[in-house]
N, CA, C and O atoms as CSV, one atom per row, in Angstrom:
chain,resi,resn,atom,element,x,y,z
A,1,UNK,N,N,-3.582,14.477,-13.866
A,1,UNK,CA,C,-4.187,15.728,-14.268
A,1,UNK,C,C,-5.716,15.638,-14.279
A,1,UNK,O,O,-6.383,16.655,-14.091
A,2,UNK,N,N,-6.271,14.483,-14.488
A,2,UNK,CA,C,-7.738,14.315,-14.823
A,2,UNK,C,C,-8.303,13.389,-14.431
A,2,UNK,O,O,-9.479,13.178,-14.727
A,3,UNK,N,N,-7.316,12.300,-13.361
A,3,UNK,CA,C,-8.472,12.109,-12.431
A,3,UNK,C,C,-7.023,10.520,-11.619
A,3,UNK,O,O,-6.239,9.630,-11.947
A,4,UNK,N,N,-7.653,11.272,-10.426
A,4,UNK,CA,C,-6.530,10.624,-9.365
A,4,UNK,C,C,-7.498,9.261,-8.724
A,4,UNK,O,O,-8.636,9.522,-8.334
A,5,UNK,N,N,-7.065,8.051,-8.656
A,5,UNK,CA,C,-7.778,6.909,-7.698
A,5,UNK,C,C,-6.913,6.321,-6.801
A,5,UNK,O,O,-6.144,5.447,-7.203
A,6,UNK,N,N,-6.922,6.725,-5.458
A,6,UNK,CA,C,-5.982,5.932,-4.203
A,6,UNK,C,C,-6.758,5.721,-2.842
A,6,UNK,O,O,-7.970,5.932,-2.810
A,7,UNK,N,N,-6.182,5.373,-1.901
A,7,UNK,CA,C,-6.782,5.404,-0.948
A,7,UNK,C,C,-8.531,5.472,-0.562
A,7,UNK,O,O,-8.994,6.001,0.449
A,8,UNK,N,N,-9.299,4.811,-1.620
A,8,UNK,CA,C,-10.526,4.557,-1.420
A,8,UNK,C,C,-11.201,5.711,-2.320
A,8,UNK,O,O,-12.345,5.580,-2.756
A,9,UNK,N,N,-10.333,6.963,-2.590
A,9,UNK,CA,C,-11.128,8.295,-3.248
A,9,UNK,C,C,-10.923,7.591,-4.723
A,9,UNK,O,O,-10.287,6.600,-5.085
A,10,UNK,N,N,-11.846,8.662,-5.493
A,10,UNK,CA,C,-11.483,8.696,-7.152
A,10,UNK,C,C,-11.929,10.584,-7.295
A,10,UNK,O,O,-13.040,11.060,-7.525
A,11,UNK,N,N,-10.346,11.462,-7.014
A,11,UNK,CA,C,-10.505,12.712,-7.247
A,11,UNK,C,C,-10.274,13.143,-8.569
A,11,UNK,O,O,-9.260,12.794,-9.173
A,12,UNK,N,N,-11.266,13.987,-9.146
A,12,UNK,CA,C,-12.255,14.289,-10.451
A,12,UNK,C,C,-11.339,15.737,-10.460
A,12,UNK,O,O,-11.320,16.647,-9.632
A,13,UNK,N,N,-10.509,15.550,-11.877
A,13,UNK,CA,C,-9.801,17.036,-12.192
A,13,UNK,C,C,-8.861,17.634,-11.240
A,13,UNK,O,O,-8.645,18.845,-11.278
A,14,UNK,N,N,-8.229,16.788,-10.300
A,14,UNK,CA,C,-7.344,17.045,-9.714
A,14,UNK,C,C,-6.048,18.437,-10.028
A,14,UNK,O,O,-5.872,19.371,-9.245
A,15,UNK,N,N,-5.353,18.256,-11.219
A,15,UNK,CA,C,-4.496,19.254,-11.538
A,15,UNK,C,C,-5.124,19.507,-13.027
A,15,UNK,O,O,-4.840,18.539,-13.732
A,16,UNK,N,N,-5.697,20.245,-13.565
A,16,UNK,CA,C,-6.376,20.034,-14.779
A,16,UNK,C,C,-5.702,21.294,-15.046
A,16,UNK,O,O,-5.900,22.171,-14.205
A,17,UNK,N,N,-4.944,21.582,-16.035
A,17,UNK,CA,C,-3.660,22.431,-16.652
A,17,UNK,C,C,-4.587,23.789,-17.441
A,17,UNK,O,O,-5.111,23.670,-18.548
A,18,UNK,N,N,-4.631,24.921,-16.688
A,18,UNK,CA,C,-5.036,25.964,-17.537
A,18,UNK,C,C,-5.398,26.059,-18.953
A,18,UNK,O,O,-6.414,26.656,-19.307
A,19,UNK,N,N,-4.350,25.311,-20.028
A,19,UNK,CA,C,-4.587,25.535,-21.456
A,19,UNK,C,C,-5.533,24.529,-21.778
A,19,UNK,O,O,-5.736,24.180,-22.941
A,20,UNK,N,N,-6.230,23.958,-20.615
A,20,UNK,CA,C,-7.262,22.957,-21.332
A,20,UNK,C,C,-8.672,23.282,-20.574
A,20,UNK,O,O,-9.372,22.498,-19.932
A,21,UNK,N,N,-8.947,25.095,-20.920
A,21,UNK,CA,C,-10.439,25.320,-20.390
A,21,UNK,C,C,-11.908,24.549,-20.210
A,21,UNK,O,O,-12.813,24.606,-19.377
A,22,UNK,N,N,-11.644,23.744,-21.523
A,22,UNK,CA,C,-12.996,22.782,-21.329
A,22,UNK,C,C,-12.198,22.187,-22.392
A,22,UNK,O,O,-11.330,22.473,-23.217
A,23,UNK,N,N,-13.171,20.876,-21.823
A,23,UNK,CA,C,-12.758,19.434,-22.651
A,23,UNK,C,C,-13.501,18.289,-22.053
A,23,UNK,O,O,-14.090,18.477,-20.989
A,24,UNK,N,N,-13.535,17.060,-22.661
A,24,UNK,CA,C,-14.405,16.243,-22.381
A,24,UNK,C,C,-13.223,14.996,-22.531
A,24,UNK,O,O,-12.160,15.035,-23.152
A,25,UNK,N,N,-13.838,13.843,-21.697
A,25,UNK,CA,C,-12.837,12.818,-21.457
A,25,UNK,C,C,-13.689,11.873,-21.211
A,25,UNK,O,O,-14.625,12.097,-20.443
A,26,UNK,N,N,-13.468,10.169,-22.043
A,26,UNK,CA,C,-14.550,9.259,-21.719
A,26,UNK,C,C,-13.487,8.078,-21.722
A,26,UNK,O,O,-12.439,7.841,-22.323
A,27,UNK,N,N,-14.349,7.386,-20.654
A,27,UNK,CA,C,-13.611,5.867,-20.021
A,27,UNK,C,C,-12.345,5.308,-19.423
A,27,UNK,O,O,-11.884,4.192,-19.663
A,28,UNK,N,N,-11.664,6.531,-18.341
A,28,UNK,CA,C,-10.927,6.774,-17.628
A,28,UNK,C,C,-11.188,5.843,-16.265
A,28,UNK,O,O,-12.031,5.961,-15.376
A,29,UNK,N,N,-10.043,4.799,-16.483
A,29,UNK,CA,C,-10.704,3.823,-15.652
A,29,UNK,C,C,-10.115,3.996,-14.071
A,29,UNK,O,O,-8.962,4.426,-14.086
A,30,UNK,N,N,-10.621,3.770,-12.786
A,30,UNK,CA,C,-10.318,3.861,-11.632
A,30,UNK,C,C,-10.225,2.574,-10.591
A,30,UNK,O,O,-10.717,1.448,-10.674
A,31,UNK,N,N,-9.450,3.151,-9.645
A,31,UNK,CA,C,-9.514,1.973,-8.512
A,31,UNK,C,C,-10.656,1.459,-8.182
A,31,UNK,O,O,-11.650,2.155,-7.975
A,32,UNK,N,N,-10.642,0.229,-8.099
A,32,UNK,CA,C,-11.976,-0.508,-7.327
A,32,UNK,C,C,-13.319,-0.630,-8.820
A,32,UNK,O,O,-14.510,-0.574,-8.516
A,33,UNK,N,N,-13.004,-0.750,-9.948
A,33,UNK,CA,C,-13.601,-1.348,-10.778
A,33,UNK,C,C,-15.010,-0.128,-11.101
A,33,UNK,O,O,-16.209,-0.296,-10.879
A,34,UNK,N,N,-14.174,1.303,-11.796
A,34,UNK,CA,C,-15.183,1.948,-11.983
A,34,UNK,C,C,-14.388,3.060,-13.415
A,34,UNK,O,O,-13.243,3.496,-13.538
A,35,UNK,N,N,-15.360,3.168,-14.105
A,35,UNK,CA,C,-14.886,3.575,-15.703
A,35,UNK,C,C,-15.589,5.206,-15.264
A,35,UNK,O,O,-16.613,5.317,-14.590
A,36,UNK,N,N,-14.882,6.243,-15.747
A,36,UNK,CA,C,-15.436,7.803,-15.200
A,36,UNK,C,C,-15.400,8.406,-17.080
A,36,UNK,O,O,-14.558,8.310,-17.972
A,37,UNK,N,N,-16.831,9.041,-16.989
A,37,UNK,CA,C,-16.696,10.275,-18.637
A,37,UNK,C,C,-16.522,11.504,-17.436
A,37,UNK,O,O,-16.880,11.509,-16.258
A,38,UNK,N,N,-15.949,12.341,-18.104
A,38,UNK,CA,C,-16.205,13.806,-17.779
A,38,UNK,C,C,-16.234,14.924,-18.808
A,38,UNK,O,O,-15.602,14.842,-19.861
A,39,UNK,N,N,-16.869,15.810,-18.529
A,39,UNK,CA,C,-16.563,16.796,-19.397
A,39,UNK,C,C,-16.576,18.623,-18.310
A,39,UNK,O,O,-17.216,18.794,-17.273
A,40,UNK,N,N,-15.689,19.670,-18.998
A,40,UNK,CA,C,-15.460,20.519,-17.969
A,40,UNK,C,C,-15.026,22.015,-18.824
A,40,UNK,O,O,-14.122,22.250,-19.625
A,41,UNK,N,N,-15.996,22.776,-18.312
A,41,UNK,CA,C,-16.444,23.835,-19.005
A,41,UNK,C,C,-15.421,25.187,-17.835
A,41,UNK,O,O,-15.381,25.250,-16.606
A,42,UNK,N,N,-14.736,26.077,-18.897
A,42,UNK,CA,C,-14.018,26.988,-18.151
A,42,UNK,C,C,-13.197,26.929,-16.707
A,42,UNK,O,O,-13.174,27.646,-15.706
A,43,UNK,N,N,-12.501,25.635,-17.142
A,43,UNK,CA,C,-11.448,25.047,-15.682
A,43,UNK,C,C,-12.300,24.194,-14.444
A,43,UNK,O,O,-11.756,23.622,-13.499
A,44,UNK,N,N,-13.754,24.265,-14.702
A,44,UNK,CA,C,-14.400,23.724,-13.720
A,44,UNK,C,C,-15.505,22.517,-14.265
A,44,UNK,O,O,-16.295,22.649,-15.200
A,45,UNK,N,N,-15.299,21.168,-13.299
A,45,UNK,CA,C,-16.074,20.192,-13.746
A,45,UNK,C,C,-17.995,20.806,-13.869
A,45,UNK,O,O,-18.748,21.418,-13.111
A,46,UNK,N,N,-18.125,20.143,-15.404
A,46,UNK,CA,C,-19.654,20.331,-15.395
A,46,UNK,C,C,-20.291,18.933,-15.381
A,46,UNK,O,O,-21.201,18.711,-14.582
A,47,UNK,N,N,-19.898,18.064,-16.150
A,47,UNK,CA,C,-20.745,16.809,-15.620
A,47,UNK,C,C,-19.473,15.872,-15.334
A,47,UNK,O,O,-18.284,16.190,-15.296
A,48,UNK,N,N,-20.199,14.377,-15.107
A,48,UNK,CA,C,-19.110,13.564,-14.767
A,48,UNK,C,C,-20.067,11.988,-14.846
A,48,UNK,O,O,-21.161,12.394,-14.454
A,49,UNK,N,N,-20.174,11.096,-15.011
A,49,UNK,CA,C,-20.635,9.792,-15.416
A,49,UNK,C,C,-19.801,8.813,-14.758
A,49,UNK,O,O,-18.757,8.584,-15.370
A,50,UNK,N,N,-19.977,8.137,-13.623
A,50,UNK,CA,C,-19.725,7.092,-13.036
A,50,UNK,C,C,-20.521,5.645,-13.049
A,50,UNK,O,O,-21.528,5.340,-12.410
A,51,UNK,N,N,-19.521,4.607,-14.261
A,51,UNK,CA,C,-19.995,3.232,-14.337
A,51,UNK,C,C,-19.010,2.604,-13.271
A,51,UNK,O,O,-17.798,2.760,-13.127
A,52,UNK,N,N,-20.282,1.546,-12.298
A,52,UNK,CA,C,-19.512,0.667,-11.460
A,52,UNK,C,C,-19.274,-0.436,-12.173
A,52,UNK,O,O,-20.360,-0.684,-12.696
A,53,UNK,N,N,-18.380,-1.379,-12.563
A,53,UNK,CA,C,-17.988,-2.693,-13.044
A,53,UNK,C,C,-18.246,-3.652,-11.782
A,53,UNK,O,O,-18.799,-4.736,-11.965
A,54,UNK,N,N,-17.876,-3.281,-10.610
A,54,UNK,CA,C,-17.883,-4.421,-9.900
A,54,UNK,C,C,-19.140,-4.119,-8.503
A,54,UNK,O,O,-19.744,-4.955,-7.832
A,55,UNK,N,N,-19.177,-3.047,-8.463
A,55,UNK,CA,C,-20.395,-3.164,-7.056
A,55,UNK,C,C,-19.279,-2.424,-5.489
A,55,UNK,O,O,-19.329,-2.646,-4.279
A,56,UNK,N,N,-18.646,-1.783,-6.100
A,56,UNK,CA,C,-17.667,-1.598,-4.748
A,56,UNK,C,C,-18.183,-0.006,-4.502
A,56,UNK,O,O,-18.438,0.835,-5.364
A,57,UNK,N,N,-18.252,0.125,-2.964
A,57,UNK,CA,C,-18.424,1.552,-2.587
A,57,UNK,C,C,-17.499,2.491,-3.048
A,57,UNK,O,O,-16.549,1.982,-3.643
A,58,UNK,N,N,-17.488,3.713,-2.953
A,58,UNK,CA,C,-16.256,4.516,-3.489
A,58,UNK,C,C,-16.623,6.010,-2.311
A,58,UNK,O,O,-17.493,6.026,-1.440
A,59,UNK,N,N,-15.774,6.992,-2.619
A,59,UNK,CA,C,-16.027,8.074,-2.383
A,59,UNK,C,C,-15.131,9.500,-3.653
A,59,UNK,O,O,-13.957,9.776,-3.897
A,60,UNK,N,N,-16.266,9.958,-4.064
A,60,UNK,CA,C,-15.945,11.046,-4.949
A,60,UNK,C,C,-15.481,12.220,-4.393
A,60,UNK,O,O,-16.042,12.743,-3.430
A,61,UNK,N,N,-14.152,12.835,-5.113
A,61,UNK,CA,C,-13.962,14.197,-4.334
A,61,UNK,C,C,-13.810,14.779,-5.864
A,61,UNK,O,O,-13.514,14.207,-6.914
A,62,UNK,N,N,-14.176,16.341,-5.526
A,62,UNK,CA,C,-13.782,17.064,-6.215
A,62,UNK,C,C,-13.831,18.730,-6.094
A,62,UNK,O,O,-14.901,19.338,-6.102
A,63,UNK,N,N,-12.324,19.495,-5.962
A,63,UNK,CA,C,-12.610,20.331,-5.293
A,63,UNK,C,C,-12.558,20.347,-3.684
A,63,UNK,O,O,-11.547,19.952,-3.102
A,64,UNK,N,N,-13.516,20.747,-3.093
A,64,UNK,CA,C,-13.436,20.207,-1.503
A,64,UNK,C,C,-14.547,19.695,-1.471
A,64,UNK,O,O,-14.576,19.363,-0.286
A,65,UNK,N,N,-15.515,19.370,-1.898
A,65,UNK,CA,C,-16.181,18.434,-2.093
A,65,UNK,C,C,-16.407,17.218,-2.189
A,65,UNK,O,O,-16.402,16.742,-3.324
A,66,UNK,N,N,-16.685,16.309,-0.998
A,66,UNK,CA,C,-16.421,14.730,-1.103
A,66,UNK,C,C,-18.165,14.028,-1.296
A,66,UNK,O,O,-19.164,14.449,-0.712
A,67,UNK,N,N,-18.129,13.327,-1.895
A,67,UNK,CA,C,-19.512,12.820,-1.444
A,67,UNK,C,C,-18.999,10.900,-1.697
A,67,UNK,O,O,-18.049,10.522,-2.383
A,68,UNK,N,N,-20.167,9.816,-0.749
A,68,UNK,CA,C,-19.873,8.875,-0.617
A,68,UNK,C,C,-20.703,7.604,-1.271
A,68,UNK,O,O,-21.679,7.217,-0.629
A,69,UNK,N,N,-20.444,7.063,-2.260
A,69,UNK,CA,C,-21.604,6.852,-3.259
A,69,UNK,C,C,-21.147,4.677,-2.540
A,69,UNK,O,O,-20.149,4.059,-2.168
A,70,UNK,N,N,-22.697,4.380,-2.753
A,70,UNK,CA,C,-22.953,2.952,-2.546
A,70,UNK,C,C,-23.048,2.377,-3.922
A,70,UNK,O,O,-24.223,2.318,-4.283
A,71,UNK,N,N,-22.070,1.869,-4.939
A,71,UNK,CA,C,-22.324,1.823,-6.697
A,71,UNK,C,C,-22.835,0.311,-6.438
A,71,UNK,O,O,-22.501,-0.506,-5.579
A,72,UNK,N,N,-23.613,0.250,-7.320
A,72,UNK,CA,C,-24.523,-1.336,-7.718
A,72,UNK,C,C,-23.871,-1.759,-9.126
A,72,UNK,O,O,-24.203,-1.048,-10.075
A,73,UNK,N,N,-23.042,-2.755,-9.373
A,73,UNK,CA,C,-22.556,-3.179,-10.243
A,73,UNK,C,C,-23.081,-3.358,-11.490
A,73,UNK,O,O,-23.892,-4.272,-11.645
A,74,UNK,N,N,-22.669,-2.418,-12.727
A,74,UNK,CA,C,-23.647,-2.328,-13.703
A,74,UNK,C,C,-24.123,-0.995,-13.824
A,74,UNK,O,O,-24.255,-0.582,-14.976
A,75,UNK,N,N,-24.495,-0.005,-12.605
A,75,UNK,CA,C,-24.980,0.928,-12.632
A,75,UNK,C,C,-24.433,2.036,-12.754
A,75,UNK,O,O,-23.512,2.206,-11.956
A,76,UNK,N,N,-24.782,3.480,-13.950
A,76,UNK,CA,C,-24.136,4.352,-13.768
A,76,UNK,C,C,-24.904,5.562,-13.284
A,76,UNK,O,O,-26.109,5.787,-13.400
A,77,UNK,N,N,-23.609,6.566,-12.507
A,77,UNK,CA,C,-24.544,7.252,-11.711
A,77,UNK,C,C,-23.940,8.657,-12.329
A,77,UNK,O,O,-22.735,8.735,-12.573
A,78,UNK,N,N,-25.039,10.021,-12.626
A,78,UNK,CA,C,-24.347,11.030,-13.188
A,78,UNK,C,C,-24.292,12.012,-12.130
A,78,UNK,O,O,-25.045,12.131,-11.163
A,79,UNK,N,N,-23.264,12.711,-12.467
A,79,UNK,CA,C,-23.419,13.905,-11.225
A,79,UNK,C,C,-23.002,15.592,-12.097
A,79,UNK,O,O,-22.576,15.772,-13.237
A,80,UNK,N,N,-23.308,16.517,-11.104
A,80,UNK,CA,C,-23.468,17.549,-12.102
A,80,UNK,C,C,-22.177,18.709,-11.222
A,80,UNK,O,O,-21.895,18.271,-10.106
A,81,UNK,N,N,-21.547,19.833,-11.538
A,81,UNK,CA,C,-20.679,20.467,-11.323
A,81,UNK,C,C,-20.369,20.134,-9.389
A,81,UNK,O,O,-19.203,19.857,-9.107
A,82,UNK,N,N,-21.326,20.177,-8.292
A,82,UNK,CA,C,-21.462,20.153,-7.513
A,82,UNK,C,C,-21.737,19.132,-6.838
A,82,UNK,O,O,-22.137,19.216,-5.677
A,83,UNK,N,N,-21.551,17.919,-7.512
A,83,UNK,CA,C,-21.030,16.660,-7.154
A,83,UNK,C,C,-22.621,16.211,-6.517
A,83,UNK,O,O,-22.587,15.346,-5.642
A,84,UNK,N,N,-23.992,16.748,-6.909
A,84,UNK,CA,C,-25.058,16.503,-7.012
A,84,UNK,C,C,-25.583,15.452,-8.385
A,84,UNK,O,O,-25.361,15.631,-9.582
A,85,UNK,N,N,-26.358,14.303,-7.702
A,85,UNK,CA,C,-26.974,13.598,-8.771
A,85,UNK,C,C,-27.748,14.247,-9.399
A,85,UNK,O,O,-28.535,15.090,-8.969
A,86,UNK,N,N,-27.503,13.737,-10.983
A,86,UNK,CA,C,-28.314,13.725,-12.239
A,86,UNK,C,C,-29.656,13.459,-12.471
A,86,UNK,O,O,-30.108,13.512,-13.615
């Protein structure tokens, strides 16, 4: 419901269930060594916080929106409704 990791993606709010208009979610851990906060205002992601643990590339989707992030181990990267950095 709140956040899918396979095949190289980590998709952000995937099936996110009507009765939960906004809500916030912290340290949702993903494939390839990466911990996700989110929080999501009227059914749609508003921010989102990506810590890398290990240094591994990833690619974010959300929506139809993919973008392809290079993570530096240690580093977190924020992004805002439109899958634009913070």
């Amino acid at each position: 419901m709140l956040l899918q990791s396979h095949r190289g993606f980590i998709h952000l709010l995937p099936a996110l269930p009507k009765a939960w208009p906004r809500g916030e979610v912290r340290g949702l851990c993903a494939r390839g060594g990466f911990d996700i906060d989110m929080k999501w205002e009227n059914g749609k992601l508003s921010e989102c916080r990506i810590l890398s643990k290990a240094g591994n590339p990833c690619r974010i989707r959300y929506g139809e929106k993919t973008i392809e992030l290079e993570a530096k181990k240690g580093i977190s990267y924020s992004f805002g409704r439109d899958l634009r950095k913070l």
